[in-house]
Backbone bond lengths (Angstrom), bond angles and torsions (degrees), N, CA, C in turn:
res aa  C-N    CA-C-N  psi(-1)  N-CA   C-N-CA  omega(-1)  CA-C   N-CA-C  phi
1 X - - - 1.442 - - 1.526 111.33 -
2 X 1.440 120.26 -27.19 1.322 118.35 -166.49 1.520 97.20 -86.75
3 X 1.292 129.75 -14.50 1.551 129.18 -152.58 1.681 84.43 -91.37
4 X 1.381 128.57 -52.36 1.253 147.01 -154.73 1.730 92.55 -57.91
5 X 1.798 101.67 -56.48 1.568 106.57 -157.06 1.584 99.24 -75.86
6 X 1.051 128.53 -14.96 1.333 127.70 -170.71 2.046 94.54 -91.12
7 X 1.469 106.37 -51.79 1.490 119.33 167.18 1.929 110.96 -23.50
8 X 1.363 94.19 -65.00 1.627 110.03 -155.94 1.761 90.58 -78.06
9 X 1.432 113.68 -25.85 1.683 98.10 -166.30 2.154 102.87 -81.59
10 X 1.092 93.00 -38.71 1.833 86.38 172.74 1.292 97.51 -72.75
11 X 1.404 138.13 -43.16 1.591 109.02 -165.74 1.306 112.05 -59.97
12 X 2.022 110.64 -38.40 1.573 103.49 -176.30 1.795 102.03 -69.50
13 X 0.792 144.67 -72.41 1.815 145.72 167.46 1.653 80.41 7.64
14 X 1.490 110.25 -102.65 1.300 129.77 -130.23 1.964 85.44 -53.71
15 X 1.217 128.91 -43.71 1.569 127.33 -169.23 1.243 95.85 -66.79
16 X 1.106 148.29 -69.14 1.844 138.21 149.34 1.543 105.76 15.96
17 X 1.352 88.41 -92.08 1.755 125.87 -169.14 1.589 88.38 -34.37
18 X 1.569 127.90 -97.33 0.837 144.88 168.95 1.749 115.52 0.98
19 X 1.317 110.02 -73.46 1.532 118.26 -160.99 1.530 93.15 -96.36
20 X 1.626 144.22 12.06 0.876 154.36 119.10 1.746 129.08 -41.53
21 X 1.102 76.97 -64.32 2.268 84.37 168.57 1.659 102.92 -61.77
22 X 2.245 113.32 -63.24 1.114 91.72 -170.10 1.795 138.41 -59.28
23 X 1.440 105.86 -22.53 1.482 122.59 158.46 1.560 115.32 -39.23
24 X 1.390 119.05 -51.18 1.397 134.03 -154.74 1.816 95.13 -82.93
25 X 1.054 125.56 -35.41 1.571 144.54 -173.33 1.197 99.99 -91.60
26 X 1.252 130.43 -16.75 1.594 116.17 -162.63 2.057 86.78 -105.65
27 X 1.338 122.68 -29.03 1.466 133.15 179.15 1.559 107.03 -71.56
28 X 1.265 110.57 -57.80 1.477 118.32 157.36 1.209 128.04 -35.96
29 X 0.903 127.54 -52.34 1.729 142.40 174.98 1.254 111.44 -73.36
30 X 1.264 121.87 -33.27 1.842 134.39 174.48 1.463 111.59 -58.26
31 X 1.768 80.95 -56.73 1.720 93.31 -179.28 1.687 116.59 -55.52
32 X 1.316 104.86 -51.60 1.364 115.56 173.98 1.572 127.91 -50.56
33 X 1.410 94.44 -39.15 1.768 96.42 -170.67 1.799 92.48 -88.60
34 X 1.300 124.44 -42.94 1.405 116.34 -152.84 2.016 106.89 -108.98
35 X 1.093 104.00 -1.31 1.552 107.42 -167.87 1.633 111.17 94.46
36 X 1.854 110.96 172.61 0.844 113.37 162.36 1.458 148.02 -41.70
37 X 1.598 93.30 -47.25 1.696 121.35 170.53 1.439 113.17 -33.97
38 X 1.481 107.81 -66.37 1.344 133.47 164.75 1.576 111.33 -21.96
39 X 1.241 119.65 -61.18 1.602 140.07 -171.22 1.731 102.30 -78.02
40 X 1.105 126.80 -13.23 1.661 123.48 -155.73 2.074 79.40 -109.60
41 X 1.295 94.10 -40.26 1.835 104.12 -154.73 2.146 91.19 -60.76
42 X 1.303 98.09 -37.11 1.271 118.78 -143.56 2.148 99.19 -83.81
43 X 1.506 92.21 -23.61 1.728 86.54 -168.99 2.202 86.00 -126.21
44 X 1.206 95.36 30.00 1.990 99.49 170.90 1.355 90.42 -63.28
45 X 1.539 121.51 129.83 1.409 126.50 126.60 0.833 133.13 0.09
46 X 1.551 131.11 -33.17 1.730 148.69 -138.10 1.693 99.90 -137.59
47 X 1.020 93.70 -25.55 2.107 96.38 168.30 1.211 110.31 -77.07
48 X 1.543 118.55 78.62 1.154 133.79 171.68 1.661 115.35 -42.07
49 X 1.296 108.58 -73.45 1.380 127.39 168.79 1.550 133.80 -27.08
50 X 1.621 103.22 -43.88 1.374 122.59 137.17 1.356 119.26 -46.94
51 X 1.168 144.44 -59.79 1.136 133.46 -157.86 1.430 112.53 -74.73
52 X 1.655 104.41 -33.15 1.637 114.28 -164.26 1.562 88.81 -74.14
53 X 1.832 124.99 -52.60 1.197 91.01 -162.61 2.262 113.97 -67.72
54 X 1.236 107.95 -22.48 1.463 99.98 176.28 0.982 97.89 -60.62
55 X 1.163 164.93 -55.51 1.303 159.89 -160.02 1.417 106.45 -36.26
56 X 1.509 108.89 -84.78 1.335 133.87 170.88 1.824 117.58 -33.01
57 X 1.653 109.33 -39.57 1.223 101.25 179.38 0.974 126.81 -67.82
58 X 1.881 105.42 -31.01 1.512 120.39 -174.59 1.474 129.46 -76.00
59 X 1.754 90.07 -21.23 1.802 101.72 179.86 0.814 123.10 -29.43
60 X 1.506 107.02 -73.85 1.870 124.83 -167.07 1.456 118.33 -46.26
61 X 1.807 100.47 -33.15 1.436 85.42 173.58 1.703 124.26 -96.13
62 X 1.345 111.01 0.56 1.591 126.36 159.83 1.526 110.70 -74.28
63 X 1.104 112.27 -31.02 1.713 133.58 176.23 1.682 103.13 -51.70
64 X 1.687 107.47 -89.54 1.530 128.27 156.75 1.828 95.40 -27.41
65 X 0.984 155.67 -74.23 1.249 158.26 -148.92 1.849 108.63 -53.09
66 X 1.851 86.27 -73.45 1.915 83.95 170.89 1.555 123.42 -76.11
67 X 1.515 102.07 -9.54 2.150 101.08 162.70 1.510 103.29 -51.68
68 X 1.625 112.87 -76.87 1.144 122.83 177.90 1.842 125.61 -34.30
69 X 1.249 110.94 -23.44 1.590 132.93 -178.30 1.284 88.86 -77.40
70 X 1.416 122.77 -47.65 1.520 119.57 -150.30 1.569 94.61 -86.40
71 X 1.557 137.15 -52.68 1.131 111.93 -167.83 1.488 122.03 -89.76
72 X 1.788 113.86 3.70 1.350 108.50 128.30 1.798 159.88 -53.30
73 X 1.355 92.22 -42.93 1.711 115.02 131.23 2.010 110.80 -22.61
74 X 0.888 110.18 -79.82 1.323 129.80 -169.08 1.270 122.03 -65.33
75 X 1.369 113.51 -41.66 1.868 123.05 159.59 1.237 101.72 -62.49
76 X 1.321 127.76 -44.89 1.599 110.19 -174.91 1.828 118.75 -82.67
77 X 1.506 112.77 -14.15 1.497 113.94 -178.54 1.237 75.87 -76.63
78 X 1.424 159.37 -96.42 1.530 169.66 -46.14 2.113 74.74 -136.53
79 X 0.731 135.17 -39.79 1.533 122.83 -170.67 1.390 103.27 -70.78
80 X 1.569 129.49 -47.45 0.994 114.66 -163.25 1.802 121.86 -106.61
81 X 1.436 82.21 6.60 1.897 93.11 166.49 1.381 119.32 -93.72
């Protein structure tokens, strides 16, 4: 159980980390190729579509995050029973 919770907490980190930079590079590059406009149009409040797909990218590693929560949870009930 401890291999798993320690397992699931770097995989969620590193999927963070990861789809964190590519987000940050993909705004960068927007900005660069298309102007500012581009970058303001792209992170509006009102760009629904935007948000749902960040949403979705970021899950898995918020996902991996509370797995790892959970079978920490469980090493520590299992310690004191």
């Amino acid at each position: 159980m401890r291999f798993l919770a320690i397992f699931f907490q770097a995989l969620g980190y590193l999927w963070l980390a990861v789809v964190g930079i590519v987000i940050v590079m993909g705004i960068t590059g927007l900005g660069s190729k298309d102007g500012f406009s581009a970058v303001q149009k792209l992170l509006s409040p009102f760009n629904l579509p935007n948000l749902v797909v960040t949403l979705l990218t970021l899950a898995p590693g918020i996902g991996f995050l509370l797995l790892a929560d959970i079978f920490k949870q469980k090493i520590k009930s299992k310690l004191f029973f």
